[in-house]
N, C-alpha and C positions, 0 to 999 in steps of 0.2 A: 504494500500500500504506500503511495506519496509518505503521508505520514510519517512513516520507519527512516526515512533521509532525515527528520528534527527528533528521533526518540531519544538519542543521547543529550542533545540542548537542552530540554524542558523537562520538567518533572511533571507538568496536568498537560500543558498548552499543546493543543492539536498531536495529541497520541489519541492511537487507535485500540491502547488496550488499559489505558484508565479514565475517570472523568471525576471530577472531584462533587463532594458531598453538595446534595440538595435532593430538588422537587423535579421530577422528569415527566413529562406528557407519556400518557400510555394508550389511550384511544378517545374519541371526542366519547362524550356522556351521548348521545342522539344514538350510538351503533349501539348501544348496549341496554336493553330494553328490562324491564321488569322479567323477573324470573328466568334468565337467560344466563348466558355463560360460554367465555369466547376463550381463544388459547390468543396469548399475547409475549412476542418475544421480546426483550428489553438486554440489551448488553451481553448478548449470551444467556442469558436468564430465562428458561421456557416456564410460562403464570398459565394459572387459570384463573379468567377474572370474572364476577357474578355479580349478578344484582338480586339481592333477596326479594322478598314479599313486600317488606317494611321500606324499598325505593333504596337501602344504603347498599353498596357495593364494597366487594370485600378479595382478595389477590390470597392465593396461595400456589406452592410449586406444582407445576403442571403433572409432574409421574407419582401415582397414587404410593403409597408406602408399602402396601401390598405386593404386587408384584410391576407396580409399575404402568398401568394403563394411564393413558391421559385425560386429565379430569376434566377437560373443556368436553371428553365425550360423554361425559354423564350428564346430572339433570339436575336443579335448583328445586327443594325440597321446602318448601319457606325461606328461612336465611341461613339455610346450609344447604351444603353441595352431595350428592350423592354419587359414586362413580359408578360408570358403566357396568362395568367387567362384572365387579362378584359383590355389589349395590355397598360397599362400607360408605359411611356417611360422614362427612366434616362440618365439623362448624366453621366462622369467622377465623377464629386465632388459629387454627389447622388441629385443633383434636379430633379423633374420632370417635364419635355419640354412637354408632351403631355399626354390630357387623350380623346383619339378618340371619345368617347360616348358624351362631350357638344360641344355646336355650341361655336362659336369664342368668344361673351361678356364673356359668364360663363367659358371660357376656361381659358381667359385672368383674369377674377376674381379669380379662382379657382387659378392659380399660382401667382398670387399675394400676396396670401396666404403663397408662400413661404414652399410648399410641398415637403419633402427630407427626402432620405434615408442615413444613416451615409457612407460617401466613406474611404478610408485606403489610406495611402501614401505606395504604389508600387514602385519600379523598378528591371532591371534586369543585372544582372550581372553576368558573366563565367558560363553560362549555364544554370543557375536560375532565378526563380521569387521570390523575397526578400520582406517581409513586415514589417515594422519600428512598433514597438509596444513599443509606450513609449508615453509622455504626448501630443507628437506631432504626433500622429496614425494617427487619421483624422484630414479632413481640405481640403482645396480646389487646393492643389498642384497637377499640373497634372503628370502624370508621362511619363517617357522618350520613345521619337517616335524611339530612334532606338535599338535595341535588348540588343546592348555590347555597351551601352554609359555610363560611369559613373553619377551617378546620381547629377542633380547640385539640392540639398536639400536646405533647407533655414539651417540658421545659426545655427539653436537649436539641427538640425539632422545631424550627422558625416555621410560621405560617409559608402558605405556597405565594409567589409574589403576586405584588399587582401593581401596579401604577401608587408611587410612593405619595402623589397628590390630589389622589382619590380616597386616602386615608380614613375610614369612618363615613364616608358617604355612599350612599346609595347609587348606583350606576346600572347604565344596561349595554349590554354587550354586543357583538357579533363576529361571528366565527371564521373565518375564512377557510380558501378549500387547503388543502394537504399540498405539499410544496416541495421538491425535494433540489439539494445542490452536490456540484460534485466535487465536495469540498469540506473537510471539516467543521462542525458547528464553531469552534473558536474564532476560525480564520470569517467566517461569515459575520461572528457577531465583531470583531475588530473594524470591517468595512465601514462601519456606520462611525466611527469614530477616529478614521483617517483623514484628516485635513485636506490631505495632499489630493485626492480623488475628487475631493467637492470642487478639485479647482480645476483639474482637468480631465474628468470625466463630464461631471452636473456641470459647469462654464460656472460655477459662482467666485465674486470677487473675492480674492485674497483673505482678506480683514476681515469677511463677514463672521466664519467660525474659525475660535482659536480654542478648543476643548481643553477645561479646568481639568482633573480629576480630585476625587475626595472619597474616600476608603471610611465607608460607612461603618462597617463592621468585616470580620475577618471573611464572611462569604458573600459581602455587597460593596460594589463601587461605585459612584455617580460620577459622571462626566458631563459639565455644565458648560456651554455656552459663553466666553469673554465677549466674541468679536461684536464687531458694531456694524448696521447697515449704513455702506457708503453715502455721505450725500454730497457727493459729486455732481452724482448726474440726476437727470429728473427724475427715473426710475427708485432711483435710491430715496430722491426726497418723498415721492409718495409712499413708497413701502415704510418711510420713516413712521409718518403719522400713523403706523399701528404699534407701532413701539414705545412706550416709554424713556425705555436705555437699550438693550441689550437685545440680540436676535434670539426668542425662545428657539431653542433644541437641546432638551437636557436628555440625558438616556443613561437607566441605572441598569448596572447587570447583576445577575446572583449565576454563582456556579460557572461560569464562564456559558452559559449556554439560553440562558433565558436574561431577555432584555425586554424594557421600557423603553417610548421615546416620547416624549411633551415637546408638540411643534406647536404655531399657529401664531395668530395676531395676540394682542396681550387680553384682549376682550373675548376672545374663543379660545383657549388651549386643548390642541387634540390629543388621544391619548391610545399610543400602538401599545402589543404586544408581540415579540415573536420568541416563542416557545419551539427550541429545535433540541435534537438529542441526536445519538450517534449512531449509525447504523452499521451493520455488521461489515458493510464494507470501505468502514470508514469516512462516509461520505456524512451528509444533514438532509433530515428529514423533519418537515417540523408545520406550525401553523401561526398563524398572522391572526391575533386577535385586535378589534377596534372597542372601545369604549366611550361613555357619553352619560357623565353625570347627570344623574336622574334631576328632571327641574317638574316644577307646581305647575299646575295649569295649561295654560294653555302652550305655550314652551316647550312643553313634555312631548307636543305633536311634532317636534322639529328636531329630535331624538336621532330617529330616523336617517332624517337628511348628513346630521352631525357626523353618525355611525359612516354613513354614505362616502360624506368626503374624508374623512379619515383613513376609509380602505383606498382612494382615490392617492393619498396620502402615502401610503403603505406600498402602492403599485411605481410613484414616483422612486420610492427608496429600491425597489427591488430592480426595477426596467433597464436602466443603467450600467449596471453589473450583474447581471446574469452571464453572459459571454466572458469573464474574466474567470467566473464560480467553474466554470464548463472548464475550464484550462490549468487552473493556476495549480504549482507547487513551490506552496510560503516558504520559506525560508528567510527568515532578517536577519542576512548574514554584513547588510550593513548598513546598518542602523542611523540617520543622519538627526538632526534638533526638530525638523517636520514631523517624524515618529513618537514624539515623547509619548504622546497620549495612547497610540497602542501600544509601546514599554509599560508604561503604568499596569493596563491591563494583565497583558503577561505575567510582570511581575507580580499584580495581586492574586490573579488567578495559582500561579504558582507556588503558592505560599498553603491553597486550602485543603482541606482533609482529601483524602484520595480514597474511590470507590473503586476497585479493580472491576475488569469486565471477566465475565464467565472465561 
């Protein structure tokens, strides 16, 4: 794989055989229906992912403990999984509640025993099924009964991101379709906060963005916006008047793989997501969510339209660089003062806990 030319540079950054700790996309919430039950592969990791009766959805290892059938072929029982092959039954956390074939003594010895399949800490959030891969994967946390509830995780696990300026407020979302590049999610999410590209890829002026960074915490970084729209020329002067000071584009990442972006005039701020994770052959696979702070009244009808240009938004960031994602093998083997802002990233990325791939 590309990748294998930087495995000795970097310890997380654009390897194909680790990804460092967080919240990874597993399938949209919309493919996985009530009472259903799908096989989902994630970093080498072969899941079986279900939705109980009660709407909350729940990830355990795919090969049953038994002799190993796969439990996406069996059947959702209420809010436990039952396999194919010779019907034993799982709950949530991966124990086994029933093996049909002993009478009650041997049943009740049999689990006493303490028979269990590894389960994954799940939830789901703005249109996704999310799975926590990090030291705290598995474990007995059940996951959330209702579809768009933020996930209340234990202390060790951060919520799944969202737009850090939606904080507490109520939004509505939309989803976009599945996207795929042939290129590592690092190297994709770097793009957006390469200077040097906006200048001569997008034709924007020089001075417009000069990307801050600020290391929120050990698995978050923000990259904010200095530069200023020129007012040179007419163009400049009219885009000035939606400005106050500064051109909005801030964009925070967690995990090196999921990112935020806050564009727009200072009176509309829009607000992306792209949720990408790493595919077996190295490459990004991932989805483009839009957001749009829920407003009162009559407002709320223009929700819609928000959502609208935002993906509008979303399609500008992506159009541009598609044809580089098709080709490119990164390497920043020389690094000049235009790169600070994707060094920063590297380096913070590089710093965070590390989830090996199957």
């Amino acid at each position: 794989m590309h990748a294998q030319a930087v495995k000795t540079r970097y310890r997380i950054f654009n390897r194909p055989d680790v990804v460092a700790t967080g919240w990874y996309w597993l399938l949209p919430s919309r493919d996985l229906k009530r009472g259903a039950v799908a096989g989902v592969k994630i970093l080498g990791y072969d899941l079986a992912v279900f939705r109980g009766a009660d709407g909350a959805v729940a990830a355990l290892d795919a090969y049953c403990p038994h002799m190993g059938a796969h439990l996406s072929e069996g059947k959702v029982e209420g809010n436990q999984l039952r396999c194919f092959f010779h019907n034993w039954c799982f709950d949530r956390q991966g124990a086994c509640t029933d093996i049909p074939c002993l009478n009650g003594n041997m049943q009740q010895e049999i689990m006493q025993q303490g028979i269990r399949t590894r389960s994954w800490t799940v939830a789901e959030q703005s249109g996704l099924i999310w799975i926590w891969l990090g030291a705290d994967a598995t474990g007995s946390r059940s996951p959330q009964s209702h579809p768009e509830s933020h996930p209340q995780c234990p202390d060790a696990i951060p919520p799944i991101p969202s737009p850090p300026e939606l904080a507490g407020c109520e939004y509505d979302y939309s989803l976009g379709n599945r996207f795929a590049k042939n290129c590592h999610p690092n190297v994709v999410m770097v793009n957006a906060i390469d200077e040097q590209h906006f200048r001569t890829v997008h034709n924007l002026p020089g001075e417009v963005l000069t990307m801050a960074p600020d290391a929120i915490s050990p698995d978050h970084i923000e990259f904010r916006n200095q530069g200023r729209v020129p007012s040179r020329t007419l163009i400049g002067k009219l885009i000035g008047y939606f400005y106050k000071d500064r051109l909005t584009y801030t964009l925070d990442y967690w995990n090196g793989s999921t990112g935020t972006i806050v564009f727009g005039p200072d009176f509309l701020h829009l607000y992306l997501m792209f949720a990408l994770r790493l595919n077996a052959e190295g490459n990004t696979e991932g989805y483009c969510i839009a957001f749009a702070k829920k407003n009162n009244g009559l407002f709320s009808l223009f929700n819609w339209l928000i959502l609208w240009l935002t993906q509008v938004g979303a399609f500008y960031f992506a159009s541009g660089d598609t044809r580089v994602f098709q080709t490119i093998r990164f390497q920043l083997t020389t690094p000049i003062a235009a790169d600070r802002a994707v060094l920063a990233f590297i380096q913070h990325l590089d710093k965070q806990q590390i989830f090996p791939c199957a």
